[in-house]
C-alpha positions in Angstrom: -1.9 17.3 -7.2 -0.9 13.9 -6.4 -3.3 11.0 -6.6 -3.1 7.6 -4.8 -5.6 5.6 -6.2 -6.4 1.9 -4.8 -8.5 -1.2 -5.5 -8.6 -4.9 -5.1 -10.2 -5.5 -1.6 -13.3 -7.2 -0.7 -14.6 -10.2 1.1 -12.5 -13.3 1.0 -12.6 -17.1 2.9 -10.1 -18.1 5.7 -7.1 -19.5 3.9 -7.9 -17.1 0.8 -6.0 -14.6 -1.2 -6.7 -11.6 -2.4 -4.1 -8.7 -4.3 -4.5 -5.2 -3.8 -3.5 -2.7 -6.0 -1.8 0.9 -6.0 -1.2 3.0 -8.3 -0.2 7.4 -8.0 -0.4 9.7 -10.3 0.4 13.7 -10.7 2.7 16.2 -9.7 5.5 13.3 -8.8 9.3 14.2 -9.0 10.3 10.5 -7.7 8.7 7.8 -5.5 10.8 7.5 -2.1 8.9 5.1 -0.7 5.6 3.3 -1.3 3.7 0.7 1.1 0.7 -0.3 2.8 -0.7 -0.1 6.1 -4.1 -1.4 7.2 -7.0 -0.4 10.8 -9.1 -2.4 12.2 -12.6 -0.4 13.5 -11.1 0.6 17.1 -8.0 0.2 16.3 -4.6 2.2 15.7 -3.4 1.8 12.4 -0.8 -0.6 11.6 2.3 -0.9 9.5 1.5 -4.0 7.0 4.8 -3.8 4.5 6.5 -1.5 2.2 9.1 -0.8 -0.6 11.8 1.7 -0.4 13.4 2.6 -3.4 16.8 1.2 -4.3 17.2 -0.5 -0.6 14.2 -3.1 -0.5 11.1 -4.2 1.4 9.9 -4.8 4.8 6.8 -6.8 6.2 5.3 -6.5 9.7 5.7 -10.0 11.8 2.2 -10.7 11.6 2.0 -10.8 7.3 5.4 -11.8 7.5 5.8 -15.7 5.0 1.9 -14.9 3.7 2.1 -11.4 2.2 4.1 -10.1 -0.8 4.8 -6.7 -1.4 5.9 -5.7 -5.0 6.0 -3.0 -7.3 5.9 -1.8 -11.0 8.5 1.3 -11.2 7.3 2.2 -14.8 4.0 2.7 -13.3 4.4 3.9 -9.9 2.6 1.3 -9.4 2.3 -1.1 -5.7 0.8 -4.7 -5.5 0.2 -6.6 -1.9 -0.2 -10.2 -2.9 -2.0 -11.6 0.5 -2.3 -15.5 0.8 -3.4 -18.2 3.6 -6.0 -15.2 4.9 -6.8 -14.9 8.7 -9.8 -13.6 10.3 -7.5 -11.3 12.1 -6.6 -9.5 8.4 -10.1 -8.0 8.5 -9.5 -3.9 8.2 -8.8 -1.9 5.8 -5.9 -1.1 3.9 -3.8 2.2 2.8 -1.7 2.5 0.6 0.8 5.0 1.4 3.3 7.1 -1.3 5.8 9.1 -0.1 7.5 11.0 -3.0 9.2 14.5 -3.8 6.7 16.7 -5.6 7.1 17.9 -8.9 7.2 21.8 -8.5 5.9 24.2 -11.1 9.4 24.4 -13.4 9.8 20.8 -13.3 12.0 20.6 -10.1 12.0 18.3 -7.0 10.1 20.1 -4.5 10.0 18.1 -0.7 9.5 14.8 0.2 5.5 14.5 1.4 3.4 11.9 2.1 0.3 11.0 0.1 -2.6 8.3 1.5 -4.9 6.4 -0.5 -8.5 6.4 0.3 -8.7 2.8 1.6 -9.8 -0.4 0.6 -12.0 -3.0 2.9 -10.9 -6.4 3.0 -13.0 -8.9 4.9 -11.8 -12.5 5.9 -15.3 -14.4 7.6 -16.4 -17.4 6.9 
């Protein structure tokens, strides 16, 4: 039972920020990898940025100067700072976590990923 729960979106001005939260929760061993990726309605989904553990972060070219990507270890928490907000941001956004379970006897089980439910975030004038 792992959880990834998000929050933070909503409707926002061109040239606007917004932050977006994650957080997950449960049967985690350790958190490999944790990030966010966002669809548009007709759209494939998209890589936006993430954090791997103990090697650093990467940002798709289109967030790339306006987004920050950060996270809280002690939490197992991730944040996406977005500034200066396009039109062309409208979708919405997963987090995604993947982490080695935590099996029954306390042991690291395999490496899976876990998806968030989504959060819209709206940039209109």
């Amino acid at each position: 039972q792992v959880h990834v729960v998000e929050s933070g979106g909503g409707l926002v001005q061109p040239g606007g920020s917004l932050r977006l939260s994650c957080a997950a929760s449960g049967s985690i061993f350790s958190i490999n990898f944790m990030g966010w990726y966002r669809q548009a309605p007709g759209k494939q989904r998209e890589f936006v940025a993430g954090i791997i553990s103990g090697v650093g972060t990467n940002y798709a070219d289109a967030v790339k100067g306006r987004f920050t990507i950060s996270r809280d270890n002690a939490k197992n928490t991730v944040y996406l700072q977005m500034n200066s907000l396009k039109s062309e941001d409208t979708a919405v956004y997963y987090c995604k976590v993947a982490a080695w379970e935590r099996l029954p006897g306390g042991t690291r089980g395999g490496m899976r990923d876990y998806w968030g439910q989504g959060t819209q975030v709206t940039v209109s004038s």
